[in-house]
Structure formats: structure tokens, C-alpha cells
C-alpha positions as CSV (number, residue, x, y, z in Angstrom):
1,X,-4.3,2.9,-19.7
2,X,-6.1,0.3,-17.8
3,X,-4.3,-2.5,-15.6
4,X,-3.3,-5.1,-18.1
5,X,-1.4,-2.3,-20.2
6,X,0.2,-0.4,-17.3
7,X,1.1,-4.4,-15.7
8,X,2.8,-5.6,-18.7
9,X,4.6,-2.0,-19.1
10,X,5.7,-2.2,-15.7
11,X,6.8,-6.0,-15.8
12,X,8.3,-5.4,-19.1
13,X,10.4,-2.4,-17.8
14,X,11.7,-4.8,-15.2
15,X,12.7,-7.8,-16.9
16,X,14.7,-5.4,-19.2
17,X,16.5,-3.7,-16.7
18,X,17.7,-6.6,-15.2
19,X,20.4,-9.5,-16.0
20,X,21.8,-13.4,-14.1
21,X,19.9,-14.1,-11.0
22,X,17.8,-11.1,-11.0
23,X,16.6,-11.6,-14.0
24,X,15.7,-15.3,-13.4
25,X,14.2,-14.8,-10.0
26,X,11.7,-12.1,-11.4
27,X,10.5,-14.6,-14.5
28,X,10.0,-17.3,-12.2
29,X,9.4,-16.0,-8.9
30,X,6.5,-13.4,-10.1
31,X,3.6,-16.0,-10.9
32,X,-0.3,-15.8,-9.9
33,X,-0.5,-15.0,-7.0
34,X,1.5,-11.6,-7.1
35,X,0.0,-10.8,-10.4
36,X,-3.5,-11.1,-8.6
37,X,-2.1,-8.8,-5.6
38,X,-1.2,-6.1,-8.0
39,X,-4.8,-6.3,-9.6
40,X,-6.6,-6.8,-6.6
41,X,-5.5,-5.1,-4.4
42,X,-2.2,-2.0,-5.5
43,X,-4.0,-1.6,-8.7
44,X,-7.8,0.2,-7.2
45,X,-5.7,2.2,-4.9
46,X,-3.4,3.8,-7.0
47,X,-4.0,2.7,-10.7
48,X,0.3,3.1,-11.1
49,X,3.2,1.2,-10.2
50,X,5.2,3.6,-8.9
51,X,8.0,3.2,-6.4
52,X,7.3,-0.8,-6.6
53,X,9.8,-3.6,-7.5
54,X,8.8,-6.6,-7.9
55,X,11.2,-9.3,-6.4
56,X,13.5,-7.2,-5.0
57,X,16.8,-7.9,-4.1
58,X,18.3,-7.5,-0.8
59,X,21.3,-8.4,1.0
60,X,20.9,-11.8,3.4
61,X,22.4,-11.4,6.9
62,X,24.7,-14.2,6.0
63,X,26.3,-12.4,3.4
64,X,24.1,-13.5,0.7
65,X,20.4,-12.8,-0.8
66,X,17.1,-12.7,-0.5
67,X,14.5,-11.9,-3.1
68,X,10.9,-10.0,-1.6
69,X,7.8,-10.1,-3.7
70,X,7.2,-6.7,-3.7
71,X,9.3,-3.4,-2.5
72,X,8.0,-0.5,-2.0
73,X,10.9,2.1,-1.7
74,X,11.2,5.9,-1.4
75,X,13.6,8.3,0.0
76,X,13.2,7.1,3.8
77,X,10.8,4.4,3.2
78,X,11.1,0.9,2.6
79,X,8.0,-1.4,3.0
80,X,8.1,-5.4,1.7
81,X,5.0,-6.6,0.8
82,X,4.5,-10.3,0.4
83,X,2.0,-13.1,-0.6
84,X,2.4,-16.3,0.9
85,X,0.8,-19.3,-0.9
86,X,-0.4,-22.2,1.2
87,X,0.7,-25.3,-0.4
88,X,2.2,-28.8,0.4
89,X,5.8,-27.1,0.2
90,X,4.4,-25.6,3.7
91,X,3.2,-28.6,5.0
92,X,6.8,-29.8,4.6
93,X,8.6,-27.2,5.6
94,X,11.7,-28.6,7.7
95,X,12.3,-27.0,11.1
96,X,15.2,-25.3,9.9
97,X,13.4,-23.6,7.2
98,X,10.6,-22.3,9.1
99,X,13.5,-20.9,11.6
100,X,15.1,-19.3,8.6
101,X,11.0,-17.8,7.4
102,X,11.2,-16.4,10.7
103,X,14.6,-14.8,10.9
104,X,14.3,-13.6,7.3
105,X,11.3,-11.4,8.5
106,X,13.4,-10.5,11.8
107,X,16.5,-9.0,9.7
108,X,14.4,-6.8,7.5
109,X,12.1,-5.1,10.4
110,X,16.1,-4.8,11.5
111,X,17.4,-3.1,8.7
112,X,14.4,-1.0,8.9
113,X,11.9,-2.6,6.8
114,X,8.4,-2.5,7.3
115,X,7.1,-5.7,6.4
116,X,3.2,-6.5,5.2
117,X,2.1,-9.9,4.4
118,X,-0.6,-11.4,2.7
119,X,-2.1,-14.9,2.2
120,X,-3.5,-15.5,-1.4
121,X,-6.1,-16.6,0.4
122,X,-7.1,-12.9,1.6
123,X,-5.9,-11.2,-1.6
124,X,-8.4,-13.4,-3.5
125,X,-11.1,-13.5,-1.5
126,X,-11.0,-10.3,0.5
127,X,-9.1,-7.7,-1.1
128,X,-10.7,-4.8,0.3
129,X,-9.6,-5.9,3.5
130,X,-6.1,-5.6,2.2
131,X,-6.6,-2.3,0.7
132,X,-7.4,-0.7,3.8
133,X,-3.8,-2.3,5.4
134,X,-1.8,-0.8,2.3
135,X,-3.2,2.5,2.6
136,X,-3.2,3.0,6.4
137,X,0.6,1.8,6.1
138,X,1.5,3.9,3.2
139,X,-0.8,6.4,5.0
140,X,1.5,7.0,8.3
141,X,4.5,8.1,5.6
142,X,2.0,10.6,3.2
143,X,0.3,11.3,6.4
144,X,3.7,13.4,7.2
145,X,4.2,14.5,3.9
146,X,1.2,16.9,4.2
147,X,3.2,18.8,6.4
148,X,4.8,20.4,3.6
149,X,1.5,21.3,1.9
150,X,0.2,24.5,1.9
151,X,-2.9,22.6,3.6
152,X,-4.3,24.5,7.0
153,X,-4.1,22.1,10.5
154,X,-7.2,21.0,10.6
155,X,-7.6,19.9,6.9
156,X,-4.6,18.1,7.2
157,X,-5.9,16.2,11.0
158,X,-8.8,15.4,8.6
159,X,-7.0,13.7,5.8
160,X,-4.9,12.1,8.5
161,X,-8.1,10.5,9.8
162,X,-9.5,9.1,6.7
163,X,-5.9,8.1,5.7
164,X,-5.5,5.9,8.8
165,X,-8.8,4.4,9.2
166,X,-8.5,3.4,5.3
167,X,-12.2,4.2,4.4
168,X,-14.9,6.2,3.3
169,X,-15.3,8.7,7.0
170,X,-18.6,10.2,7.6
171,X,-18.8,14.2,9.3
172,X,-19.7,12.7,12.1
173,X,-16.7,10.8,12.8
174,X,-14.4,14.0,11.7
175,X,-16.9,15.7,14.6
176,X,-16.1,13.2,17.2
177,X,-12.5,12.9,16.3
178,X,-11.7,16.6,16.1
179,X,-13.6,18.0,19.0
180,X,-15.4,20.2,16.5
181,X,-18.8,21.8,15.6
182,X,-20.4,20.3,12.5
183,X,-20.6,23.7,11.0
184,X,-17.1,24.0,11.1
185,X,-16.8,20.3,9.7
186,X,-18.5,20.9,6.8
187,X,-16.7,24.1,6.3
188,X,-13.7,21.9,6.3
189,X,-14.6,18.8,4.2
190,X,-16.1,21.1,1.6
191,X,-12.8,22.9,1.6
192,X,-11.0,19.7,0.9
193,X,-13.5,18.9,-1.7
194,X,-13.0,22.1,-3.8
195,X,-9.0,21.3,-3.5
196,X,-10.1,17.7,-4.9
197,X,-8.3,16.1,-1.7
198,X,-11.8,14.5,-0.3
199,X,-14.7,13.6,-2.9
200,X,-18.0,13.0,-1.7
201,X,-19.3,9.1,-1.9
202,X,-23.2,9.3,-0.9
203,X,-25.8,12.3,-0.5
204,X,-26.5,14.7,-2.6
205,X,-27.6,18.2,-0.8
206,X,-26.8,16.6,2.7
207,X,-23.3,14.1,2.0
208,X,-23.1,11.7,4.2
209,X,-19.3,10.0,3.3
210,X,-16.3,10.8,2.0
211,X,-13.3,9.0,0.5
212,X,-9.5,10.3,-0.7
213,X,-9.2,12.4,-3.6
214,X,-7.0,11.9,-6.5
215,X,-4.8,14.8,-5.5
216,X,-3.9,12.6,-2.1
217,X,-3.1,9.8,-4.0
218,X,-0.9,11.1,-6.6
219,X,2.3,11.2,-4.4
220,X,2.4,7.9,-3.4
């Protein structure tokens, strides 16, 4: 299915599951600009929804709670990814409330959050540029899942390296990075390419770029 079939099946599936304040915060806290986030930006990297909740719950350090427009939570990771409008409810922001903005963010990276935020200013107008955050964050924690692949060390150093710089990576820069001859590169990235972890992006006989496979992407 394409992204207006998989949003609505994964908004839907949300809205059902939940009742009271939940419920209410998710119809009216989910508007435009995290709609445009999830097409923009989630959507061309992983074309699921996977291990994302949208206005998540969590519990307030003064014993009450706090609603985060996105979590993104497996077994040993939690990452909170927001979208901050600008608009004249920030132009007014009291002192107290900016203090509160401030400790909100401070509790979570406490309770062992990692928090990513976003203006809908640079989801809208450069979402690549976002891309490339989300996946070198959600890189570091598949980055240590391919330890438990049957993947040799230096395919895996590779993978690493395209998964943290968040790009297409040329041989050269696996060369440089690696210490290694580019005879023994290529051996490498075509390795990776017949296991359908890297796929080629420009050349033909002589390929100059590579990007993540589908098989990277799947477990995340």
C-alpha cells in the first residue's frame, strides 16, 4: 500500500485502541504538521509505521502527564520525536511555560529518552535534511543489531558507515574510512549488494554510490 492507506491504517489502529484522555489528545493533538512529518520525512525511509505511537503518553515528573508527538519504542529504545510549530502561542509563551518546555525535555533525556526535534519549518521545506537525523539516530541502535548477523567485520564497519553518515557513500569514502585497498572495497560492497544490504545508486560497469538496502531497513 502507498502512504495515505498505510497512514490512515495506522491512525485508525490508534484511535481504536485508545479511550478518555488518550483518546482526545491523539484526535486533536495529531494535526498537520505531524501528518506532514510522517510523509515527509518517516514515510521515504521506511514506508511502515512500525514501533511508532503517535502522541504518546508518558508519566510527568510531577506525578502527572505529558503527551509526545511521536514515540518511537523498542525493547531498550525509546526515542521522542517532535514537531514544533512557530506560531503566536510562542510569541506568548509566559516565562513559566518556557521553563516548564525546557524541563519537559530535561526529564525525558532523564528517564532515558532520546529526544529529536523538528520545526515544521525544516520538515516542510527540507526534509531530507531530517531524514538523514532519523536514520543516523535510529542508525547507532541497528548499527549494534548487526552484531547478531551472520554479517563478516568489515561488511558490517561498512554498513555502520553509510548508516551514520545517513547517505548515499561512495568506495572511496569506505577506502579512506576503512584503511583498505579498493580491490578489497569492491569485494566488499559487491558482497553487500548480492545480500541486498547496499544497492548501487549511479554507474553502471564502474558504480560510483551506494545507499541502504531493503534488507537493512526492514528491522527497524
Amino acid at each position: 500500500m502507498g502512504f495515505e492507506k498505510e497512514y490512515q491504517a495506522f491512525l485508525n489502529a490508534h484511535l481504536q485502541a485508545r479511550t478518555g484522555e488518550r483518546l482526545r489528545r491523539l484526535q486533536e493533538g495529531h494535526k498537520q504538521a505531524e501528518m506532514l512529518f510522517l510523509k515527509q520525512v518517516w514515510w521515504p525511509l521506511f514506508h511502515q509505521f512500525k514501533y511508532l505511537h503517535p502522541e504518546h503518553e508518558v508519566d510527568d515528573y510531577k506525578d502527572g502527564k505529558r503527551y509526545l508527538d511521536f514515540a518511537y519504542i523498542r525493547p531498550g529504545i525509546q526515542i521522542c520525536l517532535e514537531v514544533d510549530g512557530y506560531g503566536p502561542h510562542l510569541k506568548n509563551i509566559s516565562r513559566w511555560q518556557f521553563s516548564d518546555n525546557l524541563e519537559r525535555q530535561n526529564q525525558l533525556v532523564i528517564d532515558r529518552w532520546t529526544v529529536i526535534r523538528f520545526s515544521f519549518d525544516q520538515v516542510k521545506e527540507n526534509p531530507r535534511r531530517c531524514q538523514q537525523i532519523v536514520q543516523q539516530v535510529i542508525g547507532k541502535w541497528l548499527g549494534d543489531e548487526l552484531d547478531q548477523t551472520s554479517l563478516s567485520f568489515l561488511e558490517k564497519e561498512v554498513l555502520r558507515l553509510v548508516i551514520r553518515k545517513g547517505e548515499d557513500i561512495s568506495p572511496t569514502e569506505v577506502e579512506e574510512y576503512l584503511k583498505l585497498s579498493d580491490k578489497t572495497v569492491k569485494k566488499v560492497l559487491s558482497q553487500l549488494v548480492e545480500k541486498k544490504m547496499l544497492i548501487p545508486t549511479s554507474g553502471t560497469k564502474r558504480i560510483r554510490s551506494y545507499r541502504l538496502g531493503d534488507q537493512v531497513k526492514d528491522p527497524v
